[in-house]
C-alpha positions as CSV (number, residue, x, y, z in Angstrom):
1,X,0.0,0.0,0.0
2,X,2.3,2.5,1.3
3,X,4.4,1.8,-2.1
4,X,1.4,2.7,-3.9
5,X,0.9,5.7,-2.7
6,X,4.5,6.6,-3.3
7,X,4.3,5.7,-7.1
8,X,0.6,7.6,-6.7
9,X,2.8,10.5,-5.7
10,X,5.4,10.2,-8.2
11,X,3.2,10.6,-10.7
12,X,1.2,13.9,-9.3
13,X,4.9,15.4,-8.4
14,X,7.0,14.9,-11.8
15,X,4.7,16.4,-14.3
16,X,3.8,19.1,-11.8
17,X,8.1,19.7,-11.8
18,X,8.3,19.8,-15.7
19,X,5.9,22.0,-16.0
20,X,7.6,24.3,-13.7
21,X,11.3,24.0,-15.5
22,X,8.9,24.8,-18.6
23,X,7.5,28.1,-16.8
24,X,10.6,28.9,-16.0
25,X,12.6,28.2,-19.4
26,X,10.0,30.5,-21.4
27,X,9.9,33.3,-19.3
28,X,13.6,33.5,-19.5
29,X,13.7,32.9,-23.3
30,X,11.0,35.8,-23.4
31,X,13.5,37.6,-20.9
32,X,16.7,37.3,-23.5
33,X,13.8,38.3,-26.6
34,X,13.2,41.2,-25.4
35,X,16.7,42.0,-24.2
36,X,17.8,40.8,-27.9
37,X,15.0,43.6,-29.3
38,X,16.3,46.5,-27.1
39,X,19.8,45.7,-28.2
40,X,19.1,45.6,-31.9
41,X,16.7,48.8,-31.5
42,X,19.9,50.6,-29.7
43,X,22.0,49.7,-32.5
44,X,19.7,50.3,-35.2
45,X,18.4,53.9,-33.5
46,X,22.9,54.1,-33.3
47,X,23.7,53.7,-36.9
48,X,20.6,55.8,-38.1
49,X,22.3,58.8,-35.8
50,X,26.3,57.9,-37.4
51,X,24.2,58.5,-41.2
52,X,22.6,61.4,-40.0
53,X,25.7,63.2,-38.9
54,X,27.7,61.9,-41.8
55,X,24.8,63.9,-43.7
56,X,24.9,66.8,-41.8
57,X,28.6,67.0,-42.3
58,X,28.5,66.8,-46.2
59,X,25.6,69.3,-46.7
60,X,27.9,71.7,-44.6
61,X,31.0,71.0,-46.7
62,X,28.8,71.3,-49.9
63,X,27.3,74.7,-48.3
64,X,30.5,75.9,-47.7
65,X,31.9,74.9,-51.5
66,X,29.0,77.1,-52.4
67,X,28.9,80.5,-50.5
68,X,32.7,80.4,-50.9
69,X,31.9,82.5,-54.5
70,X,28.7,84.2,-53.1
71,X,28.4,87.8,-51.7
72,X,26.5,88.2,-48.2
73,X,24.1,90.0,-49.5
74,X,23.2,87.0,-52.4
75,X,20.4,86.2,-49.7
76,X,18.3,84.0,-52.1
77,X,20.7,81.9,-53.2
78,X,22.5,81.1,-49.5
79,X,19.3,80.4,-47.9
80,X,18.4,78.2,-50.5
81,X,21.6,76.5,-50.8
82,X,21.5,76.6,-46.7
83,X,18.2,74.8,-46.6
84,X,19.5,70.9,-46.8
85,X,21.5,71.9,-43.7
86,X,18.4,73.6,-41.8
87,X,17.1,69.9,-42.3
88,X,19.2,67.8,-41.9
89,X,20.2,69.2,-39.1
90,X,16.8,69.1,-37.3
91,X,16.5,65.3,-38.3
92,X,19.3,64.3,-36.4
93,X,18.2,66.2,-33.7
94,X,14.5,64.5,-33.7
95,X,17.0,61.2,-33.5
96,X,19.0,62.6,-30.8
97,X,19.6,66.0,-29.3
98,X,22.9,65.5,-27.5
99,X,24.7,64.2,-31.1
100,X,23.0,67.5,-32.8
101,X,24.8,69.2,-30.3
102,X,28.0,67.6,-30.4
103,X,27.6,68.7,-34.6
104,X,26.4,72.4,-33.8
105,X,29.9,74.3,-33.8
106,X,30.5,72.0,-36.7
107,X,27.4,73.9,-38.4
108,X,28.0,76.7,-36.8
109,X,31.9,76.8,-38.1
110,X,33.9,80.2,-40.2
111,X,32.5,80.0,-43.7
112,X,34.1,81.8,-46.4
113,X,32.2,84.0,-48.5
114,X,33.1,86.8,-51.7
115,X,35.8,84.2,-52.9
116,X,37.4,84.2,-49.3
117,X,37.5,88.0,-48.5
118,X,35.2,87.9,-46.2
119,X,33.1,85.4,-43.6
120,X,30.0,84.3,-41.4
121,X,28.5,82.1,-40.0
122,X,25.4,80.4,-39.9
123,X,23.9,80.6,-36.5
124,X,24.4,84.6,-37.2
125,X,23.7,84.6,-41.0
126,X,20.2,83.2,-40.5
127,X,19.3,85.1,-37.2
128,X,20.0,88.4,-38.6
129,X,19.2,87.6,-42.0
130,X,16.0,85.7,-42.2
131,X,13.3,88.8,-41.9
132,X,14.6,89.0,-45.7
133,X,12.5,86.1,-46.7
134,X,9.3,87.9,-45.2
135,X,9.0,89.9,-47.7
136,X,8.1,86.2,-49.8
137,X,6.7,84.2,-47.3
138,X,5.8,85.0,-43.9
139,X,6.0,80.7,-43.0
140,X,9.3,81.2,-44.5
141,X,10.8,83.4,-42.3
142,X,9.3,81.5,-39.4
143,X,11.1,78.0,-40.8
144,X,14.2,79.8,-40.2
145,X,13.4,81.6,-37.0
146,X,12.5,78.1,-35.4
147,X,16.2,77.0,-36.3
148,X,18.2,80.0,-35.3
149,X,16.2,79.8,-32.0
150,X,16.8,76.1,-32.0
151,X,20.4,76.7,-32.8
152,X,21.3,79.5,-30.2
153,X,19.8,76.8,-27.8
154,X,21.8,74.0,-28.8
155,X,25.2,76.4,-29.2
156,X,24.6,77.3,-25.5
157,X,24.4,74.2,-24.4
158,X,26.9,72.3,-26.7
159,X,30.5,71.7,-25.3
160,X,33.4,74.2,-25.3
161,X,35.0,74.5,-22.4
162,X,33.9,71.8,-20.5
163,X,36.8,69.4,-22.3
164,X,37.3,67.0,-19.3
165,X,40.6,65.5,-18.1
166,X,41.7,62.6,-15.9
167,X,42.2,65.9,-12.8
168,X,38.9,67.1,-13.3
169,X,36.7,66.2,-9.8
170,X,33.8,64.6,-10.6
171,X,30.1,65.7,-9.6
172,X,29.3,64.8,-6.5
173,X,27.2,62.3,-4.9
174,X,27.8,59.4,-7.8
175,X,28.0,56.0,-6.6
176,X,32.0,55.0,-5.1
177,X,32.5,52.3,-7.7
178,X,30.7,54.1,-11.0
179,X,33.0,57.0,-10.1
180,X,35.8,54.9,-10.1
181,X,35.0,53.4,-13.6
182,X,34.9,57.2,-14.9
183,X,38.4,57.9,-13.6
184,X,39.5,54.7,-14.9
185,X,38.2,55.8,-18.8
186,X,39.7,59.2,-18.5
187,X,42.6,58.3,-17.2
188,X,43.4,55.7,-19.9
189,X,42.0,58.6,-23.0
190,X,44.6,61.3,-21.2
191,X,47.8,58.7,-21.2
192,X,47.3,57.3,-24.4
193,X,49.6,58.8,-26.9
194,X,47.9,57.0,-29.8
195,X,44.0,56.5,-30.2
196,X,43.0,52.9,-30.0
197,X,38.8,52.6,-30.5
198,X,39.5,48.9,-29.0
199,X,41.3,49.7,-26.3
200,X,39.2,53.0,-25.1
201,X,35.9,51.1,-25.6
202,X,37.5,48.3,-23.3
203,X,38.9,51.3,-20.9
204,X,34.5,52.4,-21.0
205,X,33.5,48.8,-19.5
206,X,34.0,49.4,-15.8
207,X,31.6,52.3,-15.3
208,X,29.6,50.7,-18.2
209,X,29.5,47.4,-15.9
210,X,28.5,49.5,-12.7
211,X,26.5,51.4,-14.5
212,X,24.4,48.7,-16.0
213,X,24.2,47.3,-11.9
214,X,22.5,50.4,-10.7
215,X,20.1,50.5,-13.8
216,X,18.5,47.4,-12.5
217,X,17.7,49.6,-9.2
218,X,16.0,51.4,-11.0
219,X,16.8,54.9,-9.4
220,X,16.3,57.3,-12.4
221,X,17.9,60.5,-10.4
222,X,20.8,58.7,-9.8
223,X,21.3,57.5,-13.1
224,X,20.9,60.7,-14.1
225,X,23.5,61.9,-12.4
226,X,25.9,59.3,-13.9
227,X,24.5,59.4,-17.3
228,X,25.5,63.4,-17.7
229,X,29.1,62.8,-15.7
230,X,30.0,60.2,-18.3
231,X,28.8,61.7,-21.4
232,X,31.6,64.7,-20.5
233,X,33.8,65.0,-23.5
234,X,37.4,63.9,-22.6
235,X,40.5,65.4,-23.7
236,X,42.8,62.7,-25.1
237,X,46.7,62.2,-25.4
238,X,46.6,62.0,-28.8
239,X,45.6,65.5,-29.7
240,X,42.1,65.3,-29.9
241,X,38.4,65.1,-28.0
242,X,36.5,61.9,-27.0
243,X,32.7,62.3,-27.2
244,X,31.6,59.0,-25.6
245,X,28.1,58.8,-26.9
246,X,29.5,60.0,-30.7
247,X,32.8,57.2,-29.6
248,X,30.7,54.2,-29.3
249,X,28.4,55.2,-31.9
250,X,31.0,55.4,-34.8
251,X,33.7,52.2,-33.2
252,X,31.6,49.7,-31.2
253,X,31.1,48.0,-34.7
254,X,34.6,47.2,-34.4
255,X,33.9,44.8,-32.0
256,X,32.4,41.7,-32.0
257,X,29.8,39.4,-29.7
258,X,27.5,40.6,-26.9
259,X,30.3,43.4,-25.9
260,X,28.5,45.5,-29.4
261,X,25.6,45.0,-28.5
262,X,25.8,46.5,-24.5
263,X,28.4,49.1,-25.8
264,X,24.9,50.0,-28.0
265,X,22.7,50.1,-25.9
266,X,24.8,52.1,-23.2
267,X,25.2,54.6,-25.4
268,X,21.4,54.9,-25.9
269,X,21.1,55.0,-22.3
270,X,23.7,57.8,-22.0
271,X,22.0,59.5,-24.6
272,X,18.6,59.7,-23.2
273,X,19.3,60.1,-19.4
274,X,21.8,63.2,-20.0
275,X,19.6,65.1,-21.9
């Protein structure tokens, strides 16, 4: 009898225990889904922002090949010629306002005009200049108002002097361990003579790893906080300026396995916390 009722409750216990591993194993292969979805969004939402600068950059250049033989007061023709710009511009920054702004002294750079003699540029041109195209079209005029105001906006805010190095203190109140990674990262990009993306993508993992940690806490003030400390452009060894966000974006391809896809998505949460 008794050995009945332990077969009895063999039976009730074993399907009752593979239906649980089963509970179990789909919830965590919906789990890595959705993790697989956020990762391919962040690169996808990643390499739409790379295009968008590269086009920003060449409708600058192209501008600039253009007013070069124009006088300043050819209104007409720069505006017109200016216009791809003026878009192009504000499409990136629907995408991603800190990248517009890491690109607005780019736009906002010495053009040449009147076959070098003399220059201006654009952020000034077009606030000083656009009540011309009133006279046309009053919506016009207000096209280009919205984008000088958006552009004094973004100049103000955009990096100049705030170039961080490795002696720079960090905000206060981060996390012990986070702050730690950040030191790490700028230390490496201010004693490296020559720019490795590998190497000052690896240098990025610590505070990347931390933090990832502290995401999963889910305190949004704090991250935050960490999100705008890190996204501090760095001056390097090698002469030039490390943009995190922009860094990752244009060199985490260079990588391979998982470590793209979490350099990615980083980045996207960088992006949208520091705003």
């Amino acid at each position: 009898m008794k050995k009945l009722m332990a077969l009895m409750l063999v039976a009730v216990m074993v399907p009752c225990a593979f239906a649980q591993n089963a509970q179990e194993k789909a919830k965590a292969g919906a789990f890595q889904k959705a993790l697989s979805q956020s990762a391919a969004k962040a690169a996808t939402s990643s390499q739409k922002v790379a295009q968008l600068k590269k086009d920003l950059e060449n409708n600058v250049k192209a501008f600039a090949e253009f007013a070069y033989r124009q006088q300043y007061s050819d209104y007409s023709y720069l505006f017109q010629a200016l216009d791809d710009v003026r878009v192009s511009y504000i499409e990136l920054r629907k995408v991603s306002v800190a990248a517009a702004r890491e690109m607005v002294n780019t736009v906002n750079q010495e053009i040449k005009i009147n076959n070098g003699k003399n220059s201006i540029r654009i952020a000034n041109y077009v606030r000083m200049e656009s009540c011309v195209l009133g006279s046309t079209s009053q919506r016009e005029m207000q096209l280009w108002d919205d984008w000088s105001n958006m552009l004094e906006v973004d100049l103000k805010a955009a990096p100049k002097k705030g170039v961080v190095t490795a002696d720079t203190p960090l905000a206060e109140g981060l996390p012990r361990d986070f702050a730690y990674g950040v030191e790490g990262f700028r230390s490496f990009v201010g004693n490296s003579q020559k720019m490795n993306a590998n190497w000052v993508l690896q240098s990025m993992m610590t505070a990347m790893d931390t933090f990832n940690a502290y995401k999963k806490k889910g305190n949004v003030e704090q991250l935050e906080a960490m999100a705008k400390e890190f996204v501090k452009p760095v001056q390097s060894g090698w002469g030039g300026t490390v943009y995190p966000v922009a860094f990752i974006i244009n060199h985490a391809c260079e990588l391979y396995g998982p470590v793209q896809y979490d350099l990615l998505q980083f980045a996207s949460d960088l992006d949208a916390l520091s705003r």
